[in-house]
C-alpha positions in Angstrom: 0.0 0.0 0.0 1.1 3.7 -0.8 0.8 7.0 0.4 1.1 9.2 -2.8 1.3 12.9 -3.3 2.3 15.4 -6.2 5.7 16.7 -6.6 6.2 20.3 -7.3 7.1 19.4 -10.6 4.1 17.5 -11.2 5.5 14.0 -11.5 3.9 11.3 -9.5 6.2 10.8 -5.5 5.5 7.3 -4.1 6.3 6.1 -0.5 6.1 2.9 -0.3 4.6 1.7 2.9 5.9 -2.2 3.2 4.9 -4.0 6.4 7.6 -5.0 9.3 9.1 -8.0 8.8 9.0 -10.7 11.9 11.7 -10.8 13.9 14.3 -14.1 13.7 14.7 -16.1 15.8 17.5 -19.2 17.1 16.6 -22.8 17.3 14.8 -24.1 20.1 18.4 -25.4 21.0 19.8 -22.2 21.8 18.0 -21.2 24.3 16.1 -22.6 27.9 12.8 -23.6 27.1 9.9 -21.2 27.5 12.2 -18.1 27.2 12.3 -16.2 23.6 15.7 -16.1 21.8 17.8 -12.7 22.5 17.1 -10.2 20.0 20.0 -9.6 17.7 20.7 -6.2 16.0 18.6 -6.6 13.2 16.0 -7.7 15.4 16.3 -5.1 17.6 15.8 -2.7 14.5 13.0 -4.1 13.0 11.3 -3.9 16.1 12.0 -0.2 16.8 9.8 0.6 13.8 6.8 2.7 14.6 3.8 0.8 14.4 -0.1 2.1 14.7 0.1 2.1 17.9 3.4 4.5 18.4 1.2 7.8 19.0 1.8 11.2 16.5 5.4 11.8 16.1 7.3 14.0 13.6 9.8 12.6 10.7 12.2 14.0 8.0 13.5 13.0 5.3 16.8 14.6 3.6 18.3 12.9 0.1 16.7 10.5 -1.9 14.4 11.3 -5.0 12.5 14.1 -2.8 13.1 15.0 0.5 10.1 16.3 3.0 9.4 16.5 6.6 5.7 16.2 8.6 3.9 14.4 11.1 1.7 11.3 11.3 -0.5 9.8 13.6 -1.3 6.3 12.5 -3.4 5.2 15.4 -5.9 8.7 14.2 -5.5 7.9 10.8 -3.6 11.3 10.7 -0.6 12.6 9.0 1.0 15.5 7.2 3.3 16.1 4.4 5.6 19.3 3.7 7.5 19.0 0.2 9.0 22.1 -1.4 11.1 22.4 -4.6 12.6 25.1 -6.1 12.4 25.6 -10.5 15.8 25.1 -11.6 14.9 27.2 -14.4 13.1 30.4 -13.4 14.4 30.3 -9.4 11.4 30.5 -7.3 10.4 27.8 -5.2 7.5 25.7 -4.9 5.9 24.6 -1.5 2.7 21.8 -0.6 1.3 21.1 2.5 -0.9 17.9 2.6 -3.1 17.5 5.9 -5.1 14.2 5.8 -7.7 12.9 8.2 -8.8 9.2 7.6 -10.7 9.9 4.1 -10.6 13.9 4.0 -7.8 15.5 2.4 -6.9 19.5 2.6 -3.9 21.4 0.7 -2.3 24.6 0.9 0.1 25.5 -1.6 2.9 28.5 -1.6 5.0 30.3 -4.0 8.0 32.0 -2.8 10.9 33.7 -4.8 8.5 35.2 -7.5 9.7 38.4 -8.3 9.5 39.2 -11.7 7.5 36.1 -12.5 3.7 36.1 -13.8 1.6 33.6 -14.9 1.4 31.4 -11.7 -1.8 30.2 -10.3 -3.7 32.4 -7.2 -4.3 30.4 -4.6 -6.1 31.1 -1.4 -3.4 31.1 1.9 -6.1 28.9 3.5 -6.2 25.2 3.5 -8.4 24.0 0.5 -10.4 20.9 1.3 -9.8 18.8 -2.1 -12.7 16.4 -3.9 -11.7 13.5 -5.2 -14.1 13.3 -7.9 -12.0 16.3 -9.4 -8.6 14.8 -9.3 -8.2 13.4 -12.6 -5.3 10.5 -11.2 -6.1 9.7 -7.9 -2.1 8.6 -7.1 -1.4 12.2 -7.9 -2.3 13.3 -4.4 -2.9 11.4 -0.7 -6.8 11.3 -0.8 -7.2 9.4 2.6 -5.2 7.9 5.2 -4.1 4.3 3.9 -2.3 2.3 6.5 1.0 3.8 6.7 3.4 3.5 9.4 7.4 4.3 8.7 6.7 7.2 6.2 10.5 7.7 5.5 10.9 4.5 4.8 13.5 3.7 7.2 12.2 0.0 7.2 13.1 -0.5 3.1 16.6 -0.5 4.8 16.7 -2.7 7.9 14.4 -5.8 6.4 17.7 -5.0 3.6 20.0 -5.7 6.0 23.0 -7.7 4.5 25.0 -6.8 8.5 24.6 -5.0 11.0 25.9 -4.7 14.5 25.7 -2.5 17.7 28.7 0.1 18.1 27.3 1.5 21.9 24.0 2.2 23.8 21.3 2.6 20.6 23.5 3.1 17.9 24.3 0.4 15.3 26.0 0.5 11.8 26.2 -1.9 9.0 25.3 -2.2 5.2 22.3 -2.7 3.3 21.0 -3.6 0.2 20.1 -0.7 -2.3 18.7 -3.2 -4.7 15.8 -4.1 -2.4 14.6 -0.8 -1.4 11.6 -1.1 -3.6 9.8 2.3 -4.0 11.2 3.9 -1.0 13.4 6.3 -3.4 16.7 6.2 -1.7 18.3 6.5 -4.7 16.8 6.6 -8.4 17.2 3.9 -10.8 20.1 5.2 -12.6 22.3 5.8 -9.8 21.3 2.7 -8.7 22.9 1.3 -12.0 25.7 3.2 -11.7 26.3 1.7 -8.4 26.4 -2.1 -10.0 27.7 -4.2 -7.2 28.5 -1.7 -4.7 24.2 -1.1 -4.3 24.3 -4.5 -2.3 26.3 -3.4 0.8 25.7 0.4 1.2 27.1 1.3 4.5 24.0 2.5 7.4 23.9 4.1 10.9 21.2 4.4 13.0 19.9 5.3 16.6 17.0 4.0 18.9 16.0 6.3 22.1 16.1 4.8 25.3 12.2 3.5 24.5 13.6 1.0 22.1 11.8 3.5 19.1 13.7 4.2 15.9 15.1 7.8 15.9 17.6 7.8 13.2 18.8 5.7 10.1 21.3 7.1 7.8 22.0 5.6 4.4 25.9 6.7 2.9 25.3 6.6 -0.6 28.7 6.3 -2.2 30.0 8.1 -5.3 28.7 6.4 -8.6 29.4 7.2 -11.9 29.1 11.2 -12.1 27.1 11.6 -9.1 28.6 12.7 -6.0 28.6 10.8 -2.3 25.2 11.6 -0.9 23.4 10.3 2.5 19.4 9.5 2.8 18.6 10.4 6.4 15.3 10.1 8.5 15.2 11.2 11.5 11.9 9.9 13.6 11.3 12.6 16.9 9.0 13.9 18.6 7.0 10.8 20.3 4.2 11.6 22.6 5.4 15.3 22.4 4.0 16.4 19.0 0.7 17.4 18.1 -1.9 15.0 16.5 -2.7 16.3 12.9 -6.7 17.3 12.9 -9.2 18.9 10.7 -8.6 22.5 10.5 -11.1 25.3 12.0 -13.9 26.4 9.7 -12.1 29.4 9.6 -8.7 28.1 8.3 -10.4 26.1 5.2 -12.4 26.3 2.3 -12.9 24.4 -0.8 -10.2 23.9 -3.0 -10.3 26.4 -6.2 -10.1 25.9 -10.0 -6.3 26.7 -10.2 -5.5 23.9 -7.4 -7.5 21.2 -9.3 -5.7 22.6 -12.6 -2.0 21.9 -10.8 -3.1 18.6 -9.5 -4.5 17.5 -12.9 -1.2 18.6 -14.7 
């Protein structure tokens, strides 16, 4: 299952939402019977994964094909997605706020660095509540909340796990497999190529708090071809601090206009 939303370009940005992975375990041998098998690193990972039941937290993601930051509440149904990009071309930059609430959907869009520009759409500053009926591709925007758990996709690289061991109190490092990461968008398909054998053991970091819950997982994307060393980070924070995303007031929404439907429909 997805959550999918518009880029600022227009073209179609999918995080896939893969389910966590059971945890390994040793042969019955290994251990005294009636006690479970100590979790090893990648266990211990896997199960630091926020879950429906983790509460409203905040994530960001920098690197990859397009980085964003939010917050999502799985156990509400809840979540919200920032994206901005700026035109390479004519220099301003592009901003989209997506607020969803179980099936209802609300956008607000901004346009910043515009000076000497015309011909870009006039949208309302408020949050415009968005009918499905008038999106044309309904991947092209997140029209309802659909299961999602790990929206940085931190999981795509622990179930990748080729090794991985613990370097102090909640930090581990390792390497993982590029070449499973599915549609998490770590890297793009032709850096992937470039990459050839080195995508199967991509050095990783990451951190749990002292909750066991995943706070960090860093991917160092080596040079490849004539790309440049990059990292994908996500950073997980916020638990039981941040604020549950909710409908907004009557007074901070109205229905989305013409021009919105127009960008969506691109």
């Amino acid at each position: 299952m997805n959550v999918r939303m518009a880029r600022p370009a227009g073209a179609l940005l999918a995080l896939g939402v893969l389910a966590a992975a059971g945890c390994g375990a040793t042969g019955a041998g290994d251990r005294a019977p009636g006690k479970p098998a100590p979790a090893g690193p990648k266990e211990q990972l896997l199960g630091a994964l926020p879950d429906r039941h983790t509460g409203a937290f905040h994530f960001r993601v920098r690197g990859g094909t397009q980085p964003m930051q939010g917050v999502l509440d799985a156990g509400n149904k809840a979540f919200r997605i920032d994206v901005s990009e700026k035109d390479p071309d004519l220099g301003f930059t592009l901003s989209m706020k997506f607020l969803v609430v179980d099936e209802t959907t609300w956008m607000k869009v901004n346009f910043s660095g515009t000076e000497g520009l015309t011909g870009l759409p006039r949208l309302p500053k408020k949050w415009m509540l968005l009918d499905p009926s008038r999106i044309d591709d309904k991947d092209d925007a997140p029209l309802e909340y659909d299961g999602e758990t790990d929206p940085g996709e931190a999981g795509a690289v622990l179930r990748a796990i080729v090794d991985v061991r613990s370097t102090g109190p909640g930090t581990y490092a390792g390497t993982t497999d590029l070449t499973r990461q599915g549609e998490a968008g770590i890297v793009t398909d032709e850096v992937l190529r470039a990459l050839g054998a080195k995508a199967k053991a991509v050095p990783f970091e990451a951190t749990v708090d002292a909750q066991g819950r995943l706070t960090s997982t860093i991917v160092k994307v080596p040079a490849a071809g004539k790309t440049k060393p990059a990292d994908y980070a996500v950073t997980y924070d916020g638990y039981g601090t941040v604020e549950s995303p909710s409908e907004p007031a009557p007074a901070e929404q109205q229905k989305a206009t013409k021009d919105a439907y127009a960008m969506l429909n691109a």
